[in-house]
C-alpha positions as CSV (number, residue, x, y, z in Angstrom):
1,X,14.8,-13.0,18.8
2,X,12.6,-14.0,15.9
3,X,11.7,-17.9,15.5
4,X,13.7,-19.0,12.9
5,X,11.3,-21.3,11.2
6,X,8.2,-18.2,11.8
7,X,11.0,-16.1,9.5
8,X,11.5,-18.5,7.3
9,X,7.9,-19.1,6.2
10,X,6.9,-15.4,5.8
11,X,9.9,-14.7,3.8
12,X,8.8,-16.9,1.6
13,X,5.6,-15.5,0.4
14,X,2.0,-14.7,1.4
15,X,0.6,-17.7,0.1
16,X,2.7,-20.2,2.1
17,X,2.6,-17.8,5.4
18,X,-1.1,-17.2,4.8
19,X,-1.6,-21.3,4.7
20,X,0.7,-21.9,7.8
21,X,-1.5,-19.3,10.2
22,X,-4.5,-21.0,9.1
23,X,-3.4,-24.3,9.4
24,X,-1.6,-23.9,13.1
25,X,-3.7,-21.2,14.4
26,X,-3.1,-21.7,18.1
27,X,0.9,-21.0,17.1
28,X,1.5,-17.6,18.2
29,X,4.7,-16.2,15.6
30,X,7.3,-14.7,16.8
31,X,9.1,-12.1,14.5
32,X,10.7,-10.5,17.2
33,X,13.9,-8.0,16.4
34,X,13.7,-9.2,12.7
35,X,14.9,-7.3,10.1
36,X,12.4,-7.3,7.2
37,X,12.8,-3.6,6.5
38,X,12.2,-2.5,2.6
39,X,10.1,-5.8,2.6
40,X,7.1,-6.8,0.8
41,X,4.2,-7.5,3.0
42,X,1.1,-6.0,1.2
43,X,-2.3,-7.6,2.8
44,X,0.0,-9.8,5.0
45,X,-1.8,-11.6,8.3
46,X,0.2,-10.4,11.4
47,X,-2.4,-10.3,13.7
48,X,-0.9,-10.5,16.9
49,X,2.2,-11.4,16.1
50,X,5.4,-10.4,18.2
51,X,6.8,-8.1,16.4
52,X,8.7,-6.1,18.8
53,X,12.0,-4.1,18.3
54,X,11.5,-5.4,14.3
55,X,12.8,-3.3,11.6
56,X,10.0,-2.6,9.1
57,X,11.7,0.4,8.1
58,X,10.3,1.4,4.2
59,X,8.4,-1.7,4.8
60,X,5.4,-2.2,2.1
61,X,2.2,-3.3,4.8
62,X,-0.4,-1.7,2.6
63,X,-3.8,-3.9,4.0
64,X,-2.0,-5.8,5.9
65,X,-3.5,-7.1,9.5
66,X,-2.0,-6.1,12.6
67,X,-4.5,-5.9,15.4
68,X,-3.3,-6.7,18.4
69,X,0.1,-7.2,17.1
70,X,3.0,-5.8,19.5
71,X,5.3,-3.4,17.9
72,X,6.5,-1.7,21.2
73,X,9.9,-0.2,20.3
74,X,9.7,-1.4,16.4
75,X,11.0,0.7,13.7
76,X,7.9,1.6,11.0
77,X,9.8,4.8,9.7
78,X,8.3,5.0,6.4
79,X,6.8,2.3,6.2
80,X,3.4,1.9,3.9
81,X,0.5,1.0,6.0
82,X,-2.3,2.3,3.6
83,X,-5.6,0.6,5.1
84,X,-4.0,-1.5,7.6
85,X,-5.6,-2.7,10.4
86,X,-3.6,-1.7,13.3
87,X,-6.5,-1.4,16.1
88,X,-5.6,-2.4,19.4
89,X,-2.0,-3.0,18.3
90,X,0.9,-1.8,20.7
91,X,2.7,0.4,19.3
92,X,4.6,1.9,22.9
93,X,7.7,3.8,21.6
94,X,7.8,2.7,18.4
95,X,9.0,4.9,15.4
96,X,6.7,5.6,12.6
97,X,8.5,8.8,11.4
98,X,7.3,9.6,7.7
99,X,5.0,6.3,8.0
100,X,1.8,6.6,5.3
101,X,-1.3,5.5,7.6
102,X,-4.6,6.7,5.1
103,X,-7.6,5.3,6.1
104,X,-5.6,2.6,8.1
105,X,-7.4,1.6,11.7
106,X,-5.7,2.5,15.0
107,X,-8.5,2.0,17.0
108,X,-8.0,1.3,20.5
109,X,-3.8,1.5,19.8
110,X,-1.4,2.1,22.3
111,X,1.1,4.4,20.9
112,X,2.4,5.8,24.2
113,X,5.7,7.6,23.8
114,X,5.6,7.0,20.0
115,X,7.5,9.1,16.9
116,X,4.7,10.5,14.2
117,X,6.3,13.0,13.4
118,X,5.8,13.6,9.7
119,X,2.8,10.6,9.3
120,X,0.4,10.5,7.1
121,X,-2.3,9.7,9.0
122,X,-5.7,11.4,6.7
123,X,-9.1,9.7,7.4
124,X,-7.6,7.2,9.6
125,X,-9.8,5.4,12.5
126,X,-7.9,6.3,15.9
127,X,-10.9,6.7,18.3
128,X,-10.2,5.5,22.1
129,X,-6.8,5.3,20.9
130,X,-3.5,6.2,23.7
131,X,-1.5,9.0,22.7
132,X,-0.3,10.0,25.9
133,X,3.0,11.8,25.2
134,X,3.2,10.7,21.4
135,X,5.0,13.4,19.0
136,X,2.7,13.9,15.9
137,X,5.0,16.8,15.2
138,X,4.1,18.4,11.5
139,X,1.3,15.3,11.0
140,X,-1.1,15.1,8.7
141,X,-4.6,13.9,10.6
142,X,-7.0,16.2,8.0
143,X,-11.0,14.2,8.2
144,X,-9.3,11.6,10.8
145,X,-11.5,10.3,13.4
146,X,-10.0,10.5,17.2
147,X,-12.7,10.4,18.9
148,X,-12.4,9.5,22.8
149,X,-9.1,9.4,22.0
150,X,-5.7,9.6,24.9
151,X,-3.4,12.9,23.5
152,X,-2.4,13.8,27.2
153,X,0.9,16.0,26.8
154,X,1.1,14.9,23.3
155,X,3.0,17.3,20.7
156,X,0.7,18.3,17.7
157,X,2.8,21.7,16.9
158,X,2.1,22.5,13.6
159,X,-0.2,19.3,12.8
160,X,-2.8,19.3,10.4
161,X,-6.4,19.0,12.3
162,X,-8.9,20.1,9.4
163,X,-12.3,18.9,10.0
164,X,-10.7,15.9,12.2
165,X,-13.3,14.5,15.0
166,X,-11.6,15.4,18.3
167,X,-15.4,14.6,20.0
168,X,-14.6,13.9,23.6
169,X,-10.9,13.6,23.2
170,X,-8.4,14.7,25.7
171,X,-5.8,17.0,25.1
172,X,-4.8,18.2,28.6
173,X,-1.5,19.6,28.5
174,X,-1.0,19.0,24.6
175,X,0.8,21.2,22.9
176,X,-1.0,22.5,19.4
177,X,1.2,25.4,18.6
178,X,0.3,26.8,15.3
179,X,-1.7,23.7,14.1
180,X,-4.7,24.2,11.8
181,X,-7.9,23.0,13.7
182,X,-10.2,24.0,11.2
183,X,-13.6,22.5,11.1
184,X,-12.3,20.4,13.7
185,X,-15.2,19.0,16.1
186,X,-14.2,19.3,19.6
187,X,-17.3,18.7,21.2
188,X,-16.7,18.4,25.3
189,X,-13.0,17.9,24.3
190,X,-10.2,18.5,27.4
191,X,-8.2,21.1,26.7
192,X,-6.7,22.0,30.2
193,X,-3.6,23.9,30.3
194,X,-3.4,22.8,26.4
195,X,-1.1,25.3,24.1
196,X,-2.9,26.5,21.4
197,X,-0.9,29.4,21.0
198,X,-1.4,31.0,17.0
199,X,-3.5,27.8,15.9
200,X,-6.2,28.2,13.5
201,X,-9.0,27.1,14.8
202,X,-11.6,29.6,12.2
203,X,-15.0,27.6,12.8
204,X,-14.1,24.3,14.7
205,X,-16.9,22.9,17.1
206,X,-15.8,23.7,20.6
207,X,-19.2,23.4,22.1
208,X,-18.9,22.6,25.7
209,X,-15.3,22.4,25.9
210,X,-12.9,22.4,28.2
211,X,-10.5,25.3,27.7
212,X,-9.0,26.5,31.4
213,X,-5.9,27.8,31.3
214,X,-5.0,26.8,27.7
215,X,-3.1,29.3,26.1
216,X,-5.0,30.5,22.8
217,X,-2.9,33.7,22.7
218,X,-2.9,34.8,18.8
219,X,-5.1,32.2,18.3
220,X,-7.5,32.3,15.2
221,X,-10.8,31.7,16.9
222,X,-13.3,33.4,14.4
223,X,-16.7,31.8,13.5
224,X,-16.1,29.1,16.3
225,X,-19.2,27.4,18.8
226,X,-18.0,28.1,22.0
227,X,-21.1,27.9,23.1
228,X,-20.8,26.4,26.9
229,X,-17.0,26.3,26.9
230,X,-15.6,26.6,29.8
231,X,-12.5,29.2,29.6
232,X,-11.7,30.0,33.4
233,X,-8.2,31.4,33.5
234,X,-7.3,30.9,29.9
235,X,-4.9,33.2,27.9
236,X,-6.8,34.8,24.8
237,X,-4.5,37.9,24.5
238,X,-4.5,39.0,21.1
239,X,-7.3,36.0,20.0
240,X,-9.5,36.5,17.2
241,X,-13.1,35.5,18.3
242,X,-15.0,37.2,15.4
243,X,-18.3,36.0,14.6
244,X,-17.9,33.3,17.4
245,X,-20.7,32.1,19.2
246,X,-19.8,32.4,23.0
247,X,-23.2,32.1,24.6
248,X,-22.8,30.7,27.9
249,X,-19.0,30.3,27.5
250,X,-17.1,30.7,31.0
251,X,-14.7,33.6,30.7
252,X,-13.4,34.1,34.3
253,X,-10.2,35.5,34.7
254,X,-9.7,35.1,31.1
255,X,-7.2,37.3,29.7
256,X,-8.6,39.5,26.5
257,X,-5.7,42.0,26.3
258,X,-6.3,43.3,22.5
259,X,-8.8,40.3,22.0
260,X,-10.8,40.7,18.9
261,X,-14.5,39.9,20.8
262,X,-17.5,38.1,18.4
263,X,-19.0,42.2,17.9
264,X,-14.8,43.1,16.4
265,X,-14.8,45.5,19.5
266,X,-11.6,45.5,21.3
267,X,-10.6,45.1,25.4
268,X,-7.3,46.5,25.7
């Protein structure tokens, strides 16, 4: 449970809180289970406080500092955290359902098992980043950076990827049904056994990427670089490659039932 007197003073106001961390900085706070959801805490200094199981439902955290905070199992649905700094902040089953994260900074986050479903997450920092098994479910991630970053198993279905830096990032086993990819630089991303089924992925950067046994069936693969890709094994029936640039790609045991090839021809 949260330290009474740790409550107490950020309750009443960012000046006085702000003056207590400085002055006591080898106190660690401890705001654990609180309930300060709907609350004020624009440009607040959390960094790492204990903040799991809190409520910070609706909460206002625009700028506020949370790296290396631990919000393992807190509730952020909705919460504002335009610009925060959130990097290498544990976030392990938390819920951030509907949060607004623009340009906030997630780098090196653990956000295993988390809810983003819903976020707002455009031109946020989440490189090196743990995703493994997070739902981003319908988010937004357009121009965000996750490069390097952990999206084992994670659920992007129907997630917006536009011109987002995937550069290195795996995504073994993650499900991107129907997102939109486009733009997107994948550059020696992990892709293995990935669903892409019907995702739009019309010029993304795929160069030397690992696609085996993904499913890209419907997928919208026109004016891609596949140069170097490795697709061993991968379902492309009924994929649009038009205008892609395959050169060197790996296509054994690929299937391209009614596959739209680069040249428009079709392989029935």
């Amino acid at each position: 449970m949260a330290n009474r007197e740790h409550l107490t003073l950020l309750k009443a106001g960012a000046v006085k809180w702000i003056e207590w961390r400085k002055k006591n900085p080898q106190i660690e706070p401890d705001l654990s289970a609180a309930n300060l959801q709907g609350d004020n805490l624009r440009g607040a200094n959390l960094q790492g406080v204990n903040l799991r199981r809190v409520d910070l439902g609706n909460a206002l955290l625009v700028r506020a500092n949370l790296s290396g905070a631990d919000l393992s199992s807190a509730n952020l649905s909705k919460a504002f955290l335009n610009e925060a700094n959130l990097s290498a902040a544990n976030f392990s089953v938390a819920n951030l359902s509907g949060a607004i994260l623009t340009q906030a900074d997630l780098s090196h986050a653990n956000l295993i098992g988390a809810d983003l479903s819903q976020v707002d997450l455009r031109g946020a920092a989440i490189a090196s980043a743990n995703l493994i098994g997070t739902d981003l479910k319908d988010a937004n991630l357009r121009n965000a950076d996750l490069g390097a970053a952990k999206l084992i198993r994670a659920n992007l279905t129907f997630a917006n990827l536009i011109e987002a830096n995937l550069i290195a990032a795996d995504l073994s086993e993650a499900s991107l049904y129907e997102a939109e990819v486009l733009g997107a630089y994948l550059y020696k991303a992990d892709l293995y056994k990935a669903n892409l089924t019907k995702a739009h992925l019309s010029g993304a950067y795929l160069l030397r990427a690992n696609l085996s046994e993904a499913d890209l069936s419907q997928a919208d693969l026109s004016w891609t670089n596949l140069r170097n890709a490795n697709l061993a094994g991968a379902n492309l029936r009924g994929t649009n490659l038009r205008g892609a640039d395959i050169q060197g790609a790996n296509f054994s045991g690929v299937n391209l039932q009614e596959t739209i090839m680069p040249n428009a021809s079709r392989h029935d």
